[in-house]
DSSP file (Angstrom, degrees, kcal/mol; ACC not computed):
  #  RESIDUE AA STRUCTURE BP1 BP2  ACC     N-H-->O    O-->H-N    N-H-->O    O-->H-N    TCO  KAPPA ALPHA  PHI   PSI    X-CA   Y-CA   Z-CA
    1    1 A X    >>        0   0    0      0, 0.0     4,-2.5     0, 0.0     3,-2.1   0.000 360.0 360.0 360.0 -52.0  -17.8    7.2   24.5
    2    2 A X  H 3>  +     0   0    0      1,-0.2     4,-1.8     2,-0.2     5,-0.1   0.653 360.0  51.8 -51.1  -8.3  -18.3    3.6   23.0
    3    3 A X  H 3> S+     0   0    0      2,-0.2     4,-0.5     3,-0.1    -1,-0.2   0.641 110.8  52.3-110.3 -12.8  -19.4    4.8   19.3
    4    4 A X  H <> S+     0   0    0     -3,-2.1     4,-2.2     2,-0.1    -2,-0.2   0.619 110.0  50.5 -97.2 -21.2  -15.8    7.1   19.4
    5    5 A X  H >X S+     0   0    0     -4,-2.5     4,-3.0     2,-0.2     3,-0.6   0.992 110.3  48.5 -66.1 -50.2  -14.0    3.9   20.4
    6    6 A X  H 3X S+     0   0    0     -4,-1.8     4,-2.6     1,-0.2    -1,-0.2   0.842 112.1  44.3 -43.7 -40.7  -15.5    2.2   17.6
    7    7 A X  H 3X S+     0   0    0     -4,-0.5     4,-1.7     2,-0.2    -1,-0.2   0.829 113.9  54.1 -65.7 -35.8  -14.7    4.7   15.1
    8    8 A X  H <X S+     0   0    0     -4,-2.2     4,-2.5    -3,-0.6     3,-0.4   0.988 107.4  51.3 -12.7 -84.7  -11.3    4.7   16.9
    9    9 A X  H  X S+     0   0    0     -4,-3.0     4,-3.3     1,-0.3    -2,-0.2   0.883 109.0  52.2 -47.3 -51.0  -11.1    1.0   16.3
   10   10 A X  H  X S+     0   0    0     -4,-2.6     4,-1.2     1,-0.3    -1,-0.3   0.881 110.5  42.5 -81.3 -28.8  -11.9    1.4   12.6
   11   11 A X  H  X S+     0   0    0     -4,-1.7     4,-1.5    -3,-0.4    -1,-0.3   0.780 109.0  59.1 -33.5 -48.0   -9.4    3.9   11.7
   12   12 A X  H  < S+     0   0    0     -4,-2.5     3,-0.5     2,-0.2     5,-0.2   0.904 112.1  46.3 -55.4 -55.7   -6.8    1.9   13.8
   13   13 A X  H  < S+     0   0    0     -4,-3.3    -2,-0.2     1,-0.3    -1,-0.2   0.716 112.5  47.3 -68.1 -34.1   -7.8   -1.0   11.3
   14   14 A X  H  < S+     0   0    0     -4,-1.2    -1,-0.3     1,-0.2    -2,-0.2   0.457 110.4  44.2 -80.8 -19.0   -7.6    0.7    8.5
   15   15 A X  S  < S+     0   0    0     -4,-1.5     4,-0.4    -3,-0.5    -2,-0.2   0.106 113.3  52.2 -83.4   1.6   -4.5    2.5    8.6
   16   16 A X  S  > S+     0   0    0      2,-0.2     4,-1.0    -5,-0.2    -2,-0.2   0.597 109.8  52.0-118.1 -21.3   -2.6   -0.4    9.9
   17   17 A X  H  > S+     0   0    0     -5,-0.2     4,-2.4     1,-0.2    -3,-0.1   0.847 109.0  47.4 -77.4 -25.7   -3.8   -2.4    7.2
   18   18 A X  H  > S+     0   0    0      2,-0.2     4,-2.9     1,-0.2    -1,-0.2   0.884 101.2  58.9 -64.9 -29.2   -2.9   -0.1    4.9
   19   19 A X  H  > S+     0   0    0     -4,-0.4     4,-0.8     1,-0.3    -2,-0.2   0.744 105.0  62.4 -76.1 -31.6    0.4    0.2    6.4
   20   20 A X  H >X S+     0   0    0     -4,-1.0     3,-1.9     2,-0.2     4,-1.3   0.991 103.4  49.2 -29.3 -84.0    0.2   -3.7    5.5
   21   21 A X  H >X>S+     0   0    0     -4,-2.4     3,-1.8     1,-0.3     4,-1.0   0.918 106.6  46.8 -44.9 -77.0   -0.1   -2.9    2.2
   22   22 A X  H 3<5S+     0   0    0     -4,-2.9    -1,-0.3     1,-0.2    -2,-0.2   0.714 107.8  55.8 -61.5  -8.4    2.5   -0.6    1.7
   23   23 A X  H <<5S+     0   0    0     -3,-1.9    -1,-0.2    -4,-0.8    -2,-0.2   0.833 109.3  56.6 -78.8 -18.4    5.6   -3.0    3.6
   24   24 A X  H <<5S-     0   0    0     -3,-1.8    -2,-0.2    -4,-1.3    -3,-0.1   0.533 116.3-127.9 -66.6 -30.9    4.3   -5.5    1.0
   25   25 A X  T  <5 +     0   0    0     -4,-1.0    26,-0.8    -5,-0.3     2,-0.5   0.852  49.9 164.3  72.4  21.2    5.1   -3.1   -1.7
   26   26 A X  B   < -A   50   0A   0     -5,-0.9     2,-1.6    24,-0.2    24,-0.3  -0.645  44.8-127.3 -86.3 136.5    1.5   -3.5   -3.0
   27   27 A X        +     0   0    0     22,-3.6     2,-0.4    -2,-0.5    22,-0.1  -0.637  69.8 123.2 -80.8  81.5    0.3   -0.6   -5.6
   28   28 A X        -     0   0    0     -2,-1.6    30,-0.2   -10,-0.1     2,-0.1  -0.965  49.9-153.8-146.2 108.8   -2.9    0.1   -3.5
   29   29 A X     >  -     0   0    0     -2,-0.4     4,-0.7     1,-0.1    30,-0.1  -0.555  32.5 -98.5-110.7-162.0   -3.4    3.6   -2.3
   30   30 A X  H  > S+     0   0    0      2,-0.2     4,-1.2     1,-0.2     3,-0.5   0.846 118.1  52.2 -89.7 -41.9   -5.5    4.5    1.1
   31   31 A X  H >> S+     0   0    0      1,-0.2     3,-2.6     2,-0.2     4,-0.7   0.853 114.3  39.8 -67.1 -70.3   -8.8    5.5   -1.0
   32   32 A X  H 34 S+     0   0    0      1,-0.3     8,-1.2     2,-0.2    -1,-0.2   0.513 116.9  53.3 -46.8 -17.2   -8.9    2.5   -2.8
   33   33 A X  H 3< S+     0   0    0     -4,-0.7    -1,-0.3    -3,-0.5    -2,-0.2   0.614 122.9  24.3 -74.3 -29.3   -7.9    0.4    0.4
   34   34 A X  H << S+     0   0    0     -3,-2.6     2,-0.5    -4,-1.2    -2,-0.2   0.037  85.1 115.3-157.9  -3.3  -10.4    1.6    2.6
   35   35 A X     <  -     0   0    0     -4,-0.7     5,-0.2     3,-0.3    -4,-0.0  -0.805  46.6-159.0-103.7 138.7  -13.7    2.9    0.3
   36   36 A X  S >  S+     0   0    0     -2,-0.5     3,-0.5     1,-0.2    -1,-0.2   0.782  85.0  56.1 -81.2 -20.3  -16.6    0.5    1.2
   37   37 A X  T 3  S+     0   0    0      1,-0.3     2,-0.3     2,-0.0    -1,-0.2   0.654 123.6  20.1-100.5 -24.7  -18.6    1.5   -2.5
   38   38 A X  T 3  S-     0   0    0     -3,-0.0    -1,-0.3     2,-0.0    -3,-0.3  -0.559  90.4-172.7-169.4  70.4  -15.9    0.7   -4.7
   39   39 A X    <   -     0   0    0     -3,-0.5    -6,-0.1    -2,-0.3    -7,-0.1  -0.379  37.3 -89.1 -84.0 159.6  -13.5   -1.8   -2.9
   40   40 A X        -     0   0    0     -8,-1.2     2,-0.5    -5,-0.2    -1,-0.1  -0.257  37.4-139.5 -62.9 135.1  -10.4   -2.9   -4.1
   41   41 A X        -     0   0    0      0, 0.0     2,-0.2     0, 0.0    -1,-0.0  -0.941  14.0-136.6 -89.4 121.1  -10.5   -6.4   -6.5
   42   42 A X        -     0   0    0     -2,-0.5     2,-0.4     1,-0.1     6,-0.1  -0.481  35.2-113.1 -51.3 127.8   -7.6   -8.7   -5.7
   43   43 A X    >   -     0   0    0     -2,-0.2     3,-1.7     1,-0.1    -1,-0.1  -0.654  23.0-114.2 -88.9 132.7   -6.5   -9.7   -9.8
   44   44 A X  T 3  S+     0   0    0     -2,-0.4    -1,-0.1     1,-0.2    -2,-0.0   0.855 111.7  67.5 -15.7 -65.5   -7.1  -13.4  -10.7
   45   45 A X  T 3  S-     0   0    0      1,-0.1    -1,-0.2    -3,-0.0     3,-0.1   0.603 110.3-111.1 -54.6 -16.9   -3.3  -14.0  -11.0
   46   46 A X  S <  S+     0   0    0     -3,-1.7     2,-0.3     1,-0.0    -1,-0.1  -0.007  81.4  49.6 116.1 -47.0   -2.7  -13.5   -7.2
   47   47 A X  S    S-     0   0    0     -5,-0.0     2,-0.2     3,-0.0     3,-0.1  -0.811  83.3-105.6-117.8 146.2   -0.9  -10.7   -5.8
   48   48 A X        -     0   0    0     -2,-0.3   -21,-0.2     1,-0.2   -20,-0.1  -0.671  54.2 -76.5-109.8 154.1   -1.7   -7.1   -6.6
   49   49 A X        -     0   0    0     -2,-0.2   -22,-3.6   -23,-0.2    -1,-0.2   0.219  54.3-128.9 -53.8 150.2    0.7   -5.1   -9.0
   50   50 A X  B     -A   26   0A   0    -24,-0.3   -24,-0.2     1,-0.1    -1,-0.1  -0.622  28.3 -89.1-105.7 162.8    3.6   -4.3   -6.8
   51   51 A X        -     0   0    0    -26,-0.8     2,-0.1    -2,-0.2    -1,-0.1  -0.447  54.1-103.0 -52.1 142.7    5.1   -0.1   -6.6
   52   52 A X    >   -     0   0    0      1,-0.1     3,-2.6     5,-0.1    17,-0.2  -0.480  35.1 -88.4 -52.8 156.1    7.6    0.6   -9.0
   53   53 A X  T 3  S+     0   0    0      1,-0.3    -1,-0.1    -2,-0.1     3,-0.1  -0.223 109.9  21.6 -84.3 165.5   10.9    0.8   -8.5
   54   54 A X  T 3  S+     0   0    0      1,-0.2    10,-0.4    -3,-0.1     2,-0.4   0.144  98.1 109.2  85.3 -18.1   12.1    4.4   -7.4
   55   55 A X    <   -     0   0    0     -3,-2.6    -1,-0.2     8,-0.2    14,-0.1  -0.732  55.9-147.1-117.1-173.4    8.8    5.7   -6.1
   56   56 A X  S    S+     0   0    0     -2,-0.4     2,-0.5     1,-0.2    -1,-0.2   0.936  72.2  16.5 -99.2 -79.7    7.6    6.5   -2.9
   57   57 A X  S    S-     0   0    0      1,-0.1    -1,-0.2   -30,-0.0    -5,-0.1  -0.742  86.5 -84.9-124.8 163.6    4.4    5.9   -2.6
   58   58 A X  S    S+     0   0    0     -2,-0.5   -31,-0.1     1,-0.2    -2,-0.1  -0.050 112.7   4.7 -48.0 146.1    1.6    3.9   -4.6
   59   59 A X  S    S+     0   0    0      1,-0.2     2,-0.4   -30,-0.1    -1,-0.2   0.976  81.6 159.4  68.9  64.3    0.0    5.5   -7.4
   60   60 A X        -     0   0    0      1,-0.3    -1,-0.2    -4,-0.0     3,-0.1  -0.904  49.8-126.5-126.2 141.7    2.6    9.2   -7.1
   61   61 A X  S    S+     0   0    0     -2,-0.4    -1,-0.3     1,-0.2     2,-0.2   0.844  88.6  45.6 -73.0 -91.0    2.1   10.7  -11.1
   62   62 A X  S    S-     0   0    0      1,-0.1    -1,-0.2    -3,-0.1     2,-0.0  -0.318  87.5-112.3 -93.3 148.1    6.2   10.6  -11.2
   63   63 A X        -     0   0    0     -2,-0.2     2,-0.6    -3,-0.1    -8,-0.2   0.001  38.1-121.7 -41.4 119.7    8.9    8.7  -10.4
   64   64 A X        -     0   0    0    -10,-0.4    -1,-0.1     1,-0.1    -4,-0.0  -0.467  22.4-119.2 -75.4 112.2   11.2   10.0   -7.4
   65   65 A X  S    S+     0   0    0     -2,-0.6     2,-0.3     3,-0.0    -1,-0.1   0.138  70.1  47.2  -3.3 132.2   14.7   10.7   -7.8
   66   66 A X  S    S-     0   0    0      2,-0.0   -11,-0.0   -11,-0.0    -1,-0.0  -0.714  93.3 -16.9 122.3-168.0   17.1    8.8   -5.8
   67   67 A X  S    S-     0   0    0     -2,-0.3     2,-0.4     1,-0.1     0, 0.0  -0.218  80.2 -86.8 -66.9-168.1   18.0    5.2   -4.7
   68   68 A X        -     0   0    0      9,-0.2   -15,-0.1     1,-0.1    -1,-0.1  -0.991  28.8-157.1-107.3 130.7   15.2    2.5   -5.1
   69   69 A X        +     0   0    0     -2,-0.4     2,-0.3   -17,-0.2    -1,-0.1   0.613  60.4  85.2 -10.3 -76.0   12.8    2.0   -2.6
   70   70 A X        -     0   0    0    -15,-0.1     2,-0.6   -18,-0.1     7,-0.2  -0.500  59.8-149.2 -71.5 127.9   11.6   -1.5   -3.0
   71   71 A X        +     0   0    0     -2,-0.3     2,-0.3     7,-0.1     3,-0.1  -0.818  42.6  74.7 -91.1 127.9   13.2   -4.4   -1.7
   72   72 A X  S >  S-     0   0    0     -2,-0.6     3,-1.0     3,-0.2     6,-0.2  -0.934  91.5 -59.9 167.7-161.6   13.4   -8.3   -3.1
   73   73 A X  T 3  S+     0   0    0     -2,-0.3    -1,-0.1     1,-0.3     5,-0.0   0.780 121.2  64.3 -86.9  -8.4   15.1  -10.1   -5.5
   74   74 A X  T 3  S+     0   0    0     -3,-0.1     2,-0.5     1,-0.1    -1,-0.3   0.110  94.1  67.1 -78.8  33.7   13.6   -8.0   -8.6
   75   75 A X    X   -     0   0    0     -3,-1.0     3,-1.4     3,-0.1    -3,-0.2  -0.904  63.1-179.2-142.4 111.5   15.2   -5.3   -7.6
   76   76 A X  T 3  S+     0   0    0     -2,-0.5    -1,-0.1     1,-0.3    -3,-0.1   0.433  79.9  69.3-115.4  38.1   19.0   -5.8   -7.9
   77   77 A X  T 3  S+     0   0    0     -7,-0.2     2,-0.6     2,-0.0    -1,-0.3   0.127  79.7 111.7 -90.9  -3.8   19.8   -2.2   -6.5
   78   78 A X  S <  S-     0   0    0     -3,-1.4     2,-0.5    -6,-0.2    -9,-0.1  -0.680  70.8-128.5 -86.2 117.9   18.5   -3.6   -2.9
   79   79 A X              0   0    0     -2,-0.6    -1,-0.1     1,-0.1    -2,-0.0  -0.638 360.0 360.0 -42.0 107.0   21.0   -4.0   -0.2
   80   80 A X              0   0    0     -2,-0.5    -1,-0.1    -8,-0.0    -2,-0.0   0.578 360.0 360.0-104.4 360.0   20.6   -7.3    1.1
């Protein structure tokens, strides 16, 4: 029973960190988030490349139809 909580535990961590990621608007998707062999590098400059506006989720091949998605002050479709 203790070695399915841990595994629990790490799923719990790892989806809620993703889940981080994507209120953040960070272009990161779940493999790259989460694979211990070939973990994600944080870029020199600071913050990692944000979605574009109009899609859904990080790294989707085309842009989705519709309002935009992303909120903040580059985005000057956001409802504030």
């Amino acid at each position: 029973m203790l070695p399915l909580g841990f595994v629990w535990g790490l799923v719990a961590y790892s989806v809620g960190g993703w889940g981080y990621v994507l209120v953040r608007g960070w272009d990161i998707n779940f493999r790259e988030w989460i694979s211990p062999l070939h973990p994600y590098q944080w870029p020199a400059s600071g913050d990692p490349p944000t979605i574009p506006v109009g899609r859904i989720w990080p790294h989707s091949g085309a842009a989705q139809t519709g309002e935009p998605v992303a909120f903040g002050a580059d985005n000057p479709g956001a409802v504030a």
